[in-house]
Every structure is written in C-alpha cells, then in structure tokens.
TIFI-832489 format. One line per field, with one value per residue: residue number from 0; x, y, z of N, C-alpha, C in turn. Coordinates in steps of 0.001 Angstrom, whole numbers, plus 500000, padded with zeros to 6 digits. Atoms other than C-alpha are relative to their C-alpha. Example, Ala and Ser with C-alpha at 12.3 -4.5 7.8 and 13.67 -1.06 7.14 Angstrom:
BEGIN
seq <- (0;1)
n.X <- (500890;499180)
n.Y <- (498810;498810)
n.Z <- (500000;499940)
ca.X <- (512300;513670)
ca.Y <- (495500;498940)
ca.Z <- (507800;507140)
c.X <- (500900;499230)
c.Y <- (501200;501090)
c.Z <- (500000;500730)
***
This chain:
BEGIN
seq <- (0;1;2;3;4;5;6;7;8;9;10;11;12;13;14;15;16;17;18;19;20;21;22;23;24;25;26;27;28;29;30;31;32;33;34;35;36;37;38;39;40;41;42;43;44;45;46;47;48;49;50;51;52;53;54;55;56;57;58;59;60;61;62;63;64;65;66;67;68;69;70;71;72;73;74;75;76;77;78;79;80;81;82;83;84;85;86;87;88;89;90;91;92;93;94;95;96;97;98;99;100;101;102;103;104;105;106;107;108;109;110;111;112;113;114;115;116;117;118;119;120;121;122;123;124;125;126;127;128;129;130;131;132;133;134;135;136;137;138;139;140;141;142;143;144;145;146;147;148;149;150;151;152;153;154;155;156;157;158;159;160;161;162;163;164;165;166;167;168;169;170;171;172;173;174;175;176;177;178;179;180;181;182;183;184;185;186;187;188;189;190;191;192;193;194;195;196;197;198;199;200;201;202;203;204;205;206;207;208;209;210;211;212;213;214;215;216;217;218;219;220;221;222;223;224;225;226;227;228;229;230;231;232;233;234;235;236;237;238;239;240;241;242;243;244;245;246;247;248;249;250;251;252;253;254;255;256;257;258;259;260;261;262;263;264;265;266;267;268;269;270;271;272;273;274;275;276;277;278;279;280;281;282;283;284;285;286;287;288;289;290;291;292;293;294;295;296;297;298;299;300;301;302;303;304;305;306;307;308;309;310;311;312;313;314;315;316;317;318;319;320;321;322;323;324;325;326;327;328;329;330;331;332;333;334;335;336;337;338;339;340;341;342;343;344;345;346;347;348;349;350;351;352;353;354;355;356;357;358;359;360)
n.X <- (499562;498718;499291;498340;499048;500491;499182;497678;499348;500115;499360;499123;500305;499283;498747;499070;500340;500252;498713;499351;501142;500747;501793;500750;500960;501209;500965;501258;500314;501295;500203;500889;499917;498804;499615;498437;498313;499371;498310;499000;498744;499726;500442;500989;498898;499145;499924;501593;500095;501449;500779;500771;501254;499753;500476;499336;500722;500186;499998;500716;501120;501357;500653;501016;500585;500719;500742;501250;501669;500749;500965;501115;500944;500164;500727;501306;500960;499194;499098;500049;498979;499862;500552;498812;499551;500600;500997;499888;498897;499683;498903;498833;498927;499413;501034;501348;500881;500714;499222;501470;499531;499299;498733;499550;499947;499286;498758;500624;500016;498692;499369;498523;499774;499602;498189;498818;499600;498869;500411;501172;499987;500346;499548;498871;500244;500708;501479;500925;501081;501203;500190;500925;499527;500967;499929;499245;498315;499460;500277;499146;498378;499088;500893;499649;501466;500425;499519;500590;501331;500683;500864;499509;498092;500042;499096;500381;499525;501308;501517;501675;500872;500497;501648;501736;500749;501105;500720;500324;500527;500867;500903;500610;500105;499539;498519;499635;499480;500858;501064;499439;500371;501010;500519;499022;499035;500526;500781;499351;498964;498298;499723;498386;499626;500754;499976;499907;499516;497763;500187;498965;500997;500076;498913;500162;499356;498923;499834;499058;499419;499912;498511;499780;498487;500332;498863;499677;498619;500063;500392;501348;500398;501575;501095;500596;500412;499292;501367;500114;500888;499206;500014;501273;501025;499294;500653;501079;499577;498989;500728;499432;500428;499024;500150;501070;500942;499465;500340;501331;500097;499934;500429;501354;499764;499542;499805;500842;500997;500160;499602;500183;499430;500840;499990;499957;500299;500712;499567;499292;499076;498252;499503;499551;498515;499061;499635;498771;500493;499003;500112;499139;498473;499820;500051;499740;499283;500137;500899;501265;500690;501673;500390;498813;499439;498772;500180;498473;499594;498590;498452;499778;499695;500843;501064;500342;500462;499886;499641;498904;499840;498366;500519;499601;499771;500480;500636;501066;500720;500679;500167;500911;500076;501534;500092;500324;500735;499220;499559;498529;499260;498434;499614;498695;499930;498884;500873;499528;498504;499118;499772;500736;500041;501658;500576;498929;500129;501258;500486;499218;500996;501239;499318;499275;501684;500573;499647;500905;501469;500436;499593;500754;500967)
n.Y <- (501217;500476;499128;499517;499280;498648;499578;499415;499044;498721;500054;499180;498304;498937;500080;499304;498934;498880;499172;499749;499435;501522;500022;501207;499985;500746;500075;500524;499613;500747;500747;500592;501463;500683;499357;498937;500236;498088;500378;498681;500427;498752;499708;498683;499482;500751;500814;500170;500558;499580;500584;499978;499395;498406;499469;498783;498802;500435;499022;499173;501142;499543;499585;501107;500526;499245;499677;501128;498950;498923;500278;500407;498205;499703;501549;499790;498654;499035;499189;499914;499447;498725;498647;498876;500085;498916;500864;500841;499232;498653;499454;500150;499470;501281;500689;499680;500527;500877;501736;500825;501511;500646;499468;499954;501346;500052;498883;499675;498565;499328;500041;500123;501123;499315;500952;499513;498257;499555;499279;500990;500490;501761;500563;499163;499782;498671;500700;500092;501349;499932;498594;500254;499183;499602;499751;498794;499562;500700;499566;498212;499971;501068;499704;499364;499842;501110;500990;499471;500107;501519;500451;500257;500937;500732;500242;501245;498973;500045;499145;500041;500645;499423;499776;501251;500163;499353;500106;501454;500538;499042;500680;501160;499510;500951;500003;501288;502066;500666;500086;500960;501519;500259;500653;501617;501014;500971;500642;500852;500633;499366;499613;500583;499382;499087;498803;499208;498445;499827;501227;501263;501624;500381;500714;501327;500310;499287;498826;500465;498519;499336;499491;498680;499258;499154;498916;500314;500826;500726;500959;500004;499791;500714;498584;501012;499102;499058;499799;499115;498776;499116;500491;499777;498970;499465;500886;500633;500879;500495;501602;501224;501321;500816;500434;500959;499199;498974;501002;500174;498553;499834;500901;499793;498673;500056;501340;500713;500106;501566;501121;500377;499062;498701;498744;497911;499576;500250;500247;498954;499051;500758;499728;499229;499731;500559;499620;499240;498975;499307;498736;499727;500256;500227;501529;499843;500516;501294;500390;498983;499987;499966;499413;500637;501712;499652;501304;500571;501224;499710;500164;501585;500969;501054;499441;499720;498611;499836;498426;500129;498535;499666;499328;499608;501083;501019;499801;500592;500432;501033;499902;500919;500376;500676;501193;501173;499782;500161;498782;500746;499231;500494;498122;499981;498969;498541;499581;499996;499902;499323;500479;500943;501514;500154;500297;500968;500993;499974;500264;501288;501156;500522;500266;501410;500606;499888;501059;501462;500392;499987;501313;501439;499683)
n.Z <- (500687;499636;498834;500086;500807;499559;499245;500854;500749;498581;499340;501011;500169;498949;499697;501374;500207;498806;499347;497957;499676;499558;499650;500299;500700;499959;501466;499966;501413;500159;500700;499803;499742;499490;499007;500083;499939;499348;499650;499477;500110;499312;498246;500001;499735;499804;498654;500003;500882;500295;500377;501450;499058;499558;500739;501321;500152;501527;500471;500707;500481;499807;500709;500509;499206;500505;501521;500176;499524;500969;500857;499517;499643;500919;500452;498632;500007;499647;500578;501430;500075;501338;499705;499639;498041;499354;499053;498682;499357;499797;501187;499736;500776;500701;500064;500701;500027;501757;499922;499635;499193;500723;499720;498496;499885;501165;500065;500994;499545;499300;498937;499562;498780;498504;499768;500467;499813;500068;498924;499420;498645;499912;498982;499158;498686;499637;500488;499355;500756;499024;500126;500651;500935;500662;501259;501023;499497;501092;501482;499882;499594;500604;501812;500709;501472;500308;501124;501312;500108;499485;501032;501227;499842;498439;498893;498185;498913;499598;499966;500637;498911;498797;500369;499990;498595;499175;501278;499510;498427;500014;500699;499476;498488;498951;500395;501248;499464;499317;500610;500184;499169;500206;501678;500742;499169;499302;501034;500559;498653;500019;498938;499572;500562;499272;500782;499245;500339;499738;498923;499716;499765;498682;499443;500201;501429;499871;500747;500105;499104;501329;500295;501132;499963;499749;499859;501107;499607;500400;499016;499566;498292;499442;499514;499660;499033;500627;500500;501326;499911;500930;501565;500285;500121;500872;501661;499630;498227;499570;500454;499919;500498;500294;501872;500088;499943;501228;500928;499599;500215;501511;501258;500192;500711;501346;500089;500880;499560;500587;498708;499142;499062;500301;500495;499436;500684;501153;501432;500432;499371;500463;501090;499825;499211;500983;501194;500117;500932;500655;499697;500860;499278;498359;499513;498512;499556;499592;500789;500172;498993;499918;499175;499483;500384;500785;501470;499763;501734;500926;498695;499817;500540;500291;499448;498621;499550;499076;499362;499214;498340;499343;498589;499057;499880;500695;501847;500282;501054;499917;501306;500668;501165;500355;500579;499178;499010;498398;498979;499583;499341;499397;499054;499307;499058;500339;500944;501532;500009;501131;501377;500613;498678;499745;501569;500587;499178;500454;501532;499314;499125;501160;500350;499133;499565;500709;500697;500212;500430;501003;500819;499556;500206)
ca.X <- (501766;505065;506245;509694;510405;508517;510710;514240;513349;512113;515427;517811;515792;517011;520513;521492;519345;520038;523917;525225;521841;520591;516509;514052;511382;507572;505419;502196;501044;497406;496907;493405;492483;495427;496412;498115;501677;503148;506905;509617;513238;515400;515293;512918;515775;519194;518627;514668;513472;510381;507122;504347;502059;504329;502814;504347;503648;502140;502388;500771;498549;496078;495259;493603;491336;490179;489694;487250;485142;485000;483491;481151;479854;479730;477745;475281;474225;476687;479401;479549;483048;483191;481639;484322;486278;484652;481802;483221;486278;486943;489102;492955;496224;497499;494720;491985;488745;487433;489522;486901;487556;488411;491105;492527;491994;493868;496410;495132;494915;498336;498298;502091;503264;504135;507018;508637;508590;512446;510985;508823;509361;510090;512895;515393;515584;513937;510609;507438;505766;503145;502172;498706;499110;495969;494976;495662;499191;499978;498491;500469;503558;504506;502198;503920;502285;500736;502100;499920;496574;494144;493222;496096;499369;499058;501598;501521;500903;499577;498156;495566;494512;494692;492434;489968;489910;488762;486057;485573;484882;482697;480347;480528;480304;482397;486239;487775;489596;486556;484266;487284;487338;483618;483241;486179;488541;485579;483455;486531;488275;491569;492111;496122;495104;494605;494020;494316;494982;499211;498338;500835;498770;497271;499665;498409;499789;503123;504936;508134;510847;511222;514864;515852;519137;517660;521085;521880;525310;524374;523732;519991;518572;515433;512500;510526;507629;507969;503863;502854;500598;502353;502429;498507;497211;499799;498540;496162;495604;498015;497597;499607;499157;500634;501266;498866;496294;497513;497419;493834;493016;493882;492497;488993;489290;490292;490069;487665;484235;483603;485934;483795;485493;483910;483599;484396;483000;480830;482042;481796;483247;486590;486528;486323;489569;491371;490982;493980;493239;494569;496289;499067;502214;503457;503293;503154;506001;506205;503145;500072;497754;493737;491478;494170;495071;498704;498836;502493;502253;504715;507315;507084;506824;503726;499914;499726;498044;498153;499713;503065;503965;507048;506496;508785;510919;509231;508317;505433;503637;500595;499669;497031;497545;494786;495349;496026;493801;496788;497485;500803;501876;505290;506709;510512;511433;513276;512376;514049;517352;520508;520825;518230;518553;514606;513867;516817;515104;511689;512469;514818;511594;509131;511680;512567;508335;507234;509362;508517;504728;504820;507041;505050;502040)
ca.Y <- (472887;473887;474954;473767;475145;478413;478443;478332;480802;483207;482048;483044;486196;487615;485714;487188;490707;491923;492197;492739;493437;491184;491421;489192;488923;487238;486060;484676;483087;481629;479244;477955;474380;474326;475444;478804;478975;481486;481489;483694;484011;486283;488118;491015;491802;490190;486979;487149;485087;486466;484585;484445;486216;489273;492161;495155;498403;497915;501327;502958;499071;501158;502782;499915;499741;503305;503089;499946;502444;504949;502361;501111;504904;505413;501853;503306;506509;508114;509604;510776;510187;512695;515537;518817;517951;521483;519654;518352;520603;524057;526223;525394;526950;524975;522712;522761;522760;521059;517868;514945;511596;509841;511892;511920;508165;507481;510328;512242;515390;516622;517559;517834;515097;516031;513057;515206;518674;519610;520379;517025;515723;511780;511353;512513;513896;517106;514842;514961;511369;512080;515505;514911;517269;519719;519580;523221;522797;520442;521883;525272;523825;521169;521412;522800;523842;521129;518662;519859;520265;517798;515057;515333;513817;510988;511175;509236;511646;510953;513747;513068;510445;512900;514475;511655;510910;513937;513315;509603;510450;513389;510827;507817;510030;507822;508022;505962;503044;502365;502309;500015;497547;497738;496810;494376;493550;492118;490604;489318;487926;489751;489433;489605;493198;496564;500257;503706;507480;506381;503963;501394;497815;496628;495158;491789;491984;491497;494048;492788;495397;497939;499068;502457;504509;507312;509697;508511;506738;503719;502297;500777;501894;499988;502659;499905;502096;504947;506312;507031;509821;512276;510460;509845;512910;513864;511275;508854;506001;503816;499563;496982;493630;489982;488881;486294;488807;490904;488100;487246;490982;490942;487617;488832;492404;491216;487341;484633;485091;481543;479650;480559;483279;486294;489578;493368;494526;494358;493369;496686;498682;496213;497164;500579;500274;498148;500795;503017;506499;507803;510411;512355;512125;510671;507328;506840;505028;501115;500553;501981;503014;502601;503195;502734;499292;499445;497467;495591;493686;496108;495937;492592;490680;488970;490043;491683;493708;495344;498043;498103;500253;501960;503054;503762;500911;498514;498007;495571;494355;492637;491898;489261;487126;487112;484610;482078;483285;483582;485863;486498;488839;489808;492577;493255;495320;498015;500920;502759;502922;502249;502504;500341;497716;497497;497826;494987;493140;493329;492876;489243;487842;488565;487444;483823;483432;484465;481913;478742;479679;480304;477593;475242;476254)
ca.Z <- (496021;496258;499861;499870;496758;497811;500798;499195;496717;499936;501619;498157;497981;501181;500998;497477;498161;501744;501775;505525;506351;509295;508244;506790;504957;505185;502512;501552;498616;497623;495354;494575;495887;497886;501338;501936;501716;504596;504962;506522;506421;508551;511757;513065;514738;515540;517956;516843;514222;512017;512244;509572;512687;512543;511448;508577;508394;504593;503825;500592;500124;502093;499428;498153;500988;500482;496545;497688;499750;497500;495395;497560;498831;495131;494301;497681;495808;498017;496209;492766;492138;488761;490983;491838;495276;495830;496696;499751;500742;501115;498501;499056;497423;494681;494583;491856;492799;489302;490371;490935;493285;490478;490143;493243;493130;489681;490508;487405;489582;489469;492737;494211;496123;499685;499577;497373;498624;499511;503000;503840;507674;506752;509109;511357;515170;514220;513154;515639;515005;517464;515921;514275;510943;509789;506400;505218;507326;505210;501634;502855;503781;501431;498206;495571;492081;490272;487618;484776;483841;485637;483534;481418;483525;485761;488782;491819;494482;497905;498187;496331;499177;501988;500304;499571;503130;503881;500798;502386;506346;505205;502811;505025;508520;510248;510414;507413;509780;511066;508099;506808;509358;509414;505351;504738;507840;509755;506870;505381;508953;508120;511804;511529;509995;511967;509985;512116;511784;512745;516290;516792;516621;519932;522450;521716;518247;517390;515382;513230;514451;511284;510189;508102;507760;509550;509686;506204;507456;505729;509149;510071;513160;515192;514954;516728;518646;516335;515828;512520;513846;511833;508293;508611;509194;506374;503464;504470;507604;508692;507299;509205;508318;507880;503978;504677;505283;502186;500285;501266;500461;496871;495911;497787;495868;492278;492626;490409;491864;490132;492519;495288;497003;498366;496885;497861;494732;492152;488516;487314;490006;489712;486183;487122;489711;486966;484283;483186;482504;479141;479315;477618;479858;483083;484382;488065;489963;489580;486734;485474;488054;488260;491014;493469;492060;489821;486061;487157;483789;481951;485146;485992;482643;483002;483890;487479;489727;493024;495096;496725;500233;501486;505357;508198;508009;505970;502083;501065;497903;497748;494030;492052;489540;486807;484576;487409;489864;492630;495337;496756;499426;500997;503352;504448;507515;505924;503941;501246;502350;502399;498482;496885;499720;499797;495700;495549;498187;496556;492817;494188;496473;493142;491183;493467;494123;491281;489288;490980;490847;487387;486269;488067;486308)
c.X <- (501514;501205;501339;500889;500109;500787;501450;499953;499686;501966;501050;499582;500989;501053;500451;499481;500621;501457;500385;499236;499550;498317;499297;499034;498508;499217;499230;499594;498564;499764;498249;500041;500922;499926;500508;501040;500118;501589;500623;501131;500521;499269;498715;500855;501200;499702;498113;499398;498598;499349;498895;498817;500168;498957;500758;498714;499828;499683;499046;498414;498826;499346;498673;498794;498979;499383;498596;499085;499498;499475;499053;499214;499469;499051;498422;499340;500636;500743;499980;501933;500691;499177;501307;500061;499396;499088;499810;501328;499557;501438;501567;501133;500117;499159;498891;498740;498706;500258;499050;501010;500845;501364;500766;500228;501188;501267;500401;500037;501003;499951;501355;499676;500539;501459;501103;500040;501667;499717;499346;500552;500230;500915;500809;499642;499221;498554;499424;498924;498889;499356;498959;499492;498662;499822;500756;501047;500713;499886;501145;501271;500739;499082;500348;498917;499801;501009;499688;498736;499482;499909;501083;500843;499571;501534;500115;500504;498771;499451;498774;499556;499913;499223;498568;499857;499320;498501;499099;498938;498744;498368;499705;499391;500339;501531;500069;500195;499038;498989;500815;499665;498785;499414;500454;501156;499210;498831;500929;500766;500857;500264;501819;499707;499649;500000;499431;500770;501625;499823;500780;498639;500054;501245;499773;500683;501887;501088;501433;500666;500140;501839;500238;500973;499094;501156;500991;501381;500216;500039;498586;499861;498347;499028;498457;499125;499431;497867;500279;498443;500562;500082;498313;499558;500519;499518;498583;500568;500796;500059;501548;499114;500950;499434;498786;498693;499647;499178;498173;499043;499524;499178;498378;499362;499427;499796;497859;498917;499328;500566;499565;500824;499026;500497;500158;499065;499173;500745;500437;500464;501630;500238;500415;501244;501112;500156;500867;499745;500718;500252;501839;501604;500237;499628;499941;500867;499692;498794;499127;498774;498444;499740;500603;499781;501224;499604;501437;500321;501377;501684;500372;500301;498928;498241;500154;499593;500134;500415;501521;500007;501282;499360;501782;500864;499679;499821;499280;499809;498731;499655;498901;500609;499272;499847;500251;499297;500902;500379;501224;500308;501493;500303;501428;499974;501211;499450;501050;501322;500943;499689;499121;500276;498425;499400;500639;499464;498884;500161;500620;498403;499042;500859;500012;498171;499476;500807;499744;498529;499411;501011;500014;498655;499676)
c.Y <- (499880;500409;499473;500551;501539;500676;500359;500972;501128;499996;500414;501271;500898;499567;500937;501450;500702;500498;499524;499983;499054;500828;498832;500329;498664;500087;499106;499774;498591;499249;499582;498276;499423;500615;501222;499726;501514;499114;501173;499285;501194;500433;501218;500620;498990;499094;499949;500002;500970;498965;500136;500620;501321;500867;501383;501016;499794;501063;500539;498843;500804;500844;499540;500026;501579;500752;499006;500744;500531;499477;499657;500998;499834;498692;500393;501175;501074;501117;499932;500257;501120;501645;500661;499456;501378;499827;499810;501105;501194;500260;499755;500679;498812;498632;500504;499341;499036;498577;499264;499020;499520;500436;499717;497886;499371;500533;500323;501777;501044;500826;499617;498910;500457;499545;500834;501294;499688;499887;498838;499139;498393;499606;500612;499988;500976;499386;499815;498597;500032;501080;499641;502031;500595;500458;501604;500351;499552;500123;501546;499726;499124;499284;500750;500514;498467;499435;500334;500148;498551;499517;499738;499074;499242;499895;499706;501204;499586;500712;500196;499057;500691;500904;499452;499470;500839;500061;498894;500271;500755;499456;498881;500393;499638;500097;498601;498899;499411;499494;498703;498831;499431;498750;498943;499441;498870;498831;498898;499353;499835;500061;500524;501878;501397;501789;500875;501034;499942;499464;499129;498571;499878;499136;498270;499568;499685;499884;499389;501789;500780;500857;501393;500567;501186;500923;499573;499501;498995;498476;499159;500340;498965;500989;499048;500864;500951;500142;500336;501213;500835;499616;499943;500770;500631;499722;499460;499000;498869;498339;499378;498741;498978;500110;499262;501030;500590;499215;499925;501504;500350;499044;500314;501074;499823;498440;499359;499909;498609;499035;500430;501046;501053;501064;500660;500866;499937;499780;501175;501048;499337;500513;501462;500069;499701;501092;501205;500991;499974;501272;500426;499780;499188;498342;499877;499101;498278;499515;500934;499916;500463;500839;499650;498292;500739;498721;499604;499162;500829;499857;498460;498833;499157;500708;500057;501174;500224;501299;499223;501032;499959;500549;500119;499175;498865;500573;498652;499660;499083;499923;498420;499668;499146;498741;498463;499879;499576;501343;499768;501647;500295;501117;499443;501265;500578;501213;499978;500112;498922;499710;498745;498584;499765;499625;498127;498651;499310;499263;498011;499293;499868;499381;498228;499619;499800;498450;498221;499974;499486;498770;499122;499806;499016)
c.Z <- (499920;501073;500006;498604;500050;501192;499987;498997;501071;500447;499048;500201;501106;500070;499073;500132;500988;500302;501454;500706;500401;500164;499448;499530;500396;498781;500071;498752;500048;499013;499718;499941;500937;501351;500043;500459;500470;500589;500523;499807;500561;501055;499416;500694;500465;501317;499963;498300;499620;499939;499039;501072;499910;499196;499763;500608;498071;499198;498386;499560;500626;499204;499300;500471;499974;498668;500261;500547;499396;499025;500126;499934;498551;499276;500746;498973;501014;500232;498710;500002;498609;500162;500527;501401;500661;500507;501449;500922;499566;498514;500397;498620;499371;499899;498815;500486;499435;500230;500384;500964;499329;499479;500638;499985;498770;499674;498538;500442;499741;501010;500715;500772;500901;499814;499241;500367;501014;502009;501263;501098;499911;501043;500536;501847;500269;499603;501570;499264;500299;499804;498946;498918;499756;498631;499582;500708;499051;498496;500101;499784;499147;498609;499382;498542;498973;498819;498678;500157;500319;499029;498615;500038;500985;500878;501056;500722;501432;500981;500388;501392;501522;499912;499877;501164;500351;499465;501289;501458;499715;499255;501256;501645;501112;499672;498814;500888;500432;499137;498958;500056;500291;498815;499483;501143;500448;499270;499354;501046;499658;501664;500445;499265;500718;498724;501312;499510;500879;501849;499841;500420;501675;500855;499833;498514;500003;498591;499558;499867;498256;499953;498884;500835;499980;499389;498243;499589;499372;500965;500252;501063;500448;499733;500646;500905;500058;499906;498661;500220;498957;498163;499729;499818;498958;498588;500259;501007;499400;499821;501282;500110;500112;498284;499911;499827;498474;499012;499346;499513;498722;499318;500349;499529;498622;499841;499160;500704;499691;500656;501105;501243;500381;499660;500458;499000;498857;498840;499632;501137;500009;498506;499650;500822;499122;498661;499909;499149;498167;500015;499366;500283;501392;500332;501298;500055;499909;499280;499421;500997;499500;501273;501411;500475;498483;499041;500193;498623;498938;500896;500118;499108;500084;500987;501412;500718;501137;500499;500752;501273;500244;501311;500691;499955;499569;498514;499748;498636;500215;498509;499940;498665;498933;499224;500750;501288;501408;500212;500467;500487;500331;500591;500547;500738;499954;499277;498880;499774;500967;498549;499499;500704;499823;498363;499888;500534;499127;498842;500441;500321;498725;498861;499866;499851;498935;498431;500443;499939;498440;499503;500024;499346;498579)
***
C-alpha cells in the first residue's frame, strides 16, 4: 500500500547506513490484501545493480527451517524432543549427554559456541571452504566447556544445531536439505529458495555477489564463489534465498491462519517455537529465543518475531509481525565487518521499513 514510500525508506537506509560502501540491499514486505512489496537499492557489485531475483546467503534463518522439522518429526510420533541427545548420538567431550532437542533448539544446552572458540576457521587464506568438517573434529577442536548447567543459561550457540542435524537426518532418514525442501520449499513454492550441506545455488540462479573485510584492512573483498562446505558440516545446512521468499516463510510459519494462508504448523507446535524458556541467566544475541524463532519485541520496540543470519558476506532478517499480521524480509551483501557496517545497515533498513509500515497502520 505503500511502495514508494517503502522504496525511499530502503533507498535512505543504505544511503545514511553504508558509508563508502558500494552495496545494496533487497527487501520484501507482505502485507495482507495487498500485493507484495519487493524492492532493492544498491549494487551486487560495482556497475551491477541488485534485483529482487537475487539470491542471499540467509545465514543462521535456517535455523528456522530445522526447528519446523523437529516439530513436525515430533507432531509424527517421531521425535521426543525432551528425550537425552544420548538417544541419538554417541558420548562427546564437553557435551552432556542429559541435554534434550529442546535444548539444543532453545540454546538452553550450554553447549560452547564454535563462533567463538579463539581458534574457529571463519576467514582468511589459511581457511579450506571445500573441506567437509566431521562431527567429533569439530566437538574436539573448537568446543570449549559449557556455559553452565543445562537448563539453567540460555546462550545462542550453533552448536547446538549441528548437533540437531545430526538428531534430525537420523529421525527423518533422509539428509535434512532434502527433507526441507521436501516439507516446506516445495509445498510452499519458495522457488527463489535453495537449502544444502554448503553448495553454491544452481547455475540458473543468480547469486548477489557477497562482500567482507576478509584481511581485516577495512577493505571489502568479492568472495563471490566461495562454498560454504566447510561452515555446514561445522553448524548446520546452508539457506539462500530472496527476501521475498523469506518473507513468505515467516508469514506461512507464524502468520494468521484466519486470512487464509497456509500452515507449517499446528497451533500448538507454534506455541511451542514461540515460547521463551525461563531460565536464570543469559540472553541470547539480538532477543529472546524459542524454538529457533527470536522474541525481537524488547530490541525493536514493538511485537516481533523471527530469526536474523550473518553468513559469508551477507546478513539477513526475516521477522513477523503479530499484531498486524505482516511479513517483512531483507538481506545486505556484507557480513560483519568493517566495524558495525552490517548491524548499522540492518538496524537503519528496520528502522526506514519498519516506520512507514507502522505509521501507516
């Protein structure tokens, strides 16, 4: 209802956020009754405009996509997600075997986060992208001791989800991307959306170029090409997507079953993803986190939900909003550096979007 106002606050976002920084941004926002609204602004690289076809690496949003399985499995008679991960895995260092799904899902486990071990492979020349990681290389080499007692501290770790894949393929008997794209890409005709253990999208796709200050110069470099073999087999698989898609994602996830949309989930398994442990300390990064779905209402200033992603060169959001039953994607091709270039970009576009939705409302 309101694309040129939706487009000038996209087109402030990235003038007043990005600095020097020739990138751009794409976004997607749903309205009910109305058309979708997909916009861009900025290159994918210098002398190449972004289109609303490109497609992000949408980094940690796949989480989303494997809390919805594990609710389905668990809806089938499946998975018991409050049974010991011993269940399903083998004994590991630094790991408790007591920890349940829901754990792991909630990041409740304290389980270390890889991203932060001192040691962890994210970038450089000495990084192997193409080097498909084995679980206990990765629990050995870059799992420290835990956070606290399970159950007590929530801390965003993801870990915990390269663990629940291995939980996931071992219940559904089918690799995750496939039992994915099976349940909700091709049911929900996300076609703009591919998931894979770190595969670069088919050549028919095409890929907006991704930027990061590898050598920490405060230069960007292209990493246009770049596999994420190496990060998958590390956390969990690999999402690119357009916003539009994203968008579309969240509102058929979390969105008003009453206007006519379809479902992923049952009533009460959404109420299970939406609910926020308690628990004595700790907060995870960027809200309060469910069954990977984030509570953005204390960050943001106004009811919201969703997941955000940092990857390789890109940073993402897809989020819902409940009280007006709108969706609203967005992805920039950068990651986390230089210096809060990417947060700056992010908080600006929800910022610019999020104010003419709501103060059109």
């Amino acid at each position: 209802p309101y694309a040129a106002d939706l487009q000038s606050a996209l087109d402030q976002a990235l003038l007043e956020g990005q600095g020097a920084h020739d990138l751009g941004i794409s976004a997607a926002v749903l309205v009910p009754g109305y058309e979708p609204w997909l916009g861009v602004s900025g290159n994918s690289q210098p002398g190449l405009p972004l289109t609303t076809g490109m497609l992000f690496n949408m980094g940690s949003i796949a989480k989303s996509f494997e809390a919805a399985l594990a609710l389905q499995l668990a809806e089938e008679g499946a998975l018991d997600l409050d049974q010991p991960i011993a269940t399903w895995l083998p004994e590991y260092a630094r790991v408790d075997g007591r920890i349940t799904p829901r754990q792991l899902l909630n990041h409740t486990s304290s389980v270390y986060n890889v991203f932060e071990h001192p040691d962890f492979p994210w970038v450089g020349p000495g990084v192997d992208y193409e080097r498909v990681w084995q679980i206990e290389e990765v629990l050995n080499n870059f799992v420290g001791e835990p956070y606290g007692r399970p159950g007590t501290v929530q801390h965003y770790s993801s870990t915990n989800y390269l663990l629940l894949t291995a939980i996931l393929e071992q219940t559904a008997e089918e690799p995750v991307p496939r039992e994915i794209t099976r349940r909700f890409l091709g049911p929900l005709a996300l076609d703009s959306t591919v998931i894979s253990m770190g595969d670069l999208p088919p050549a028919h796709y095409t890929v907006a170029h991704p930027w990061l200050d590898v050598n920490g110069d405060g230069a960007l470099q292209d990493l246009s090409g770049v596999p994420q073999t190496w990060i998958a087999s590390m956390t969990h698989p690999v999402l690119y997507a357009t916003p539009a898609d994203m968008a579309r994602w969240m509102a058929a996830l979390l969105g008003d079953p009453g206007a006519g949309g379809k479902t992923v989930l049952s009533e009460e398994a959404v109420a299970q993803m939406l609910a926020i442990p308690a628990v004595k300390e700790g907060d995870p990064e960027g809200g309060r986190y469910g069954l990977g779905m984030v509570d953005f209402s204390q960050v943001l200033g106004h009811p919201v939900r969703g997941h955000g992603g940092s990857a390789l060169g890109y940073t993402a959001a897809a989020l819902y909003l409940p009280q007006e039953d709108i969706a609203l994607a967005w992805a920039i091709n950068t990651g986390e550096s230089p210096p809060d270039l990417a947060a700056n970009l992010m908080g600006r576009a929800w910022s610019a979007l999020s104010g003419v939705i709501l103060g059109g409302q």
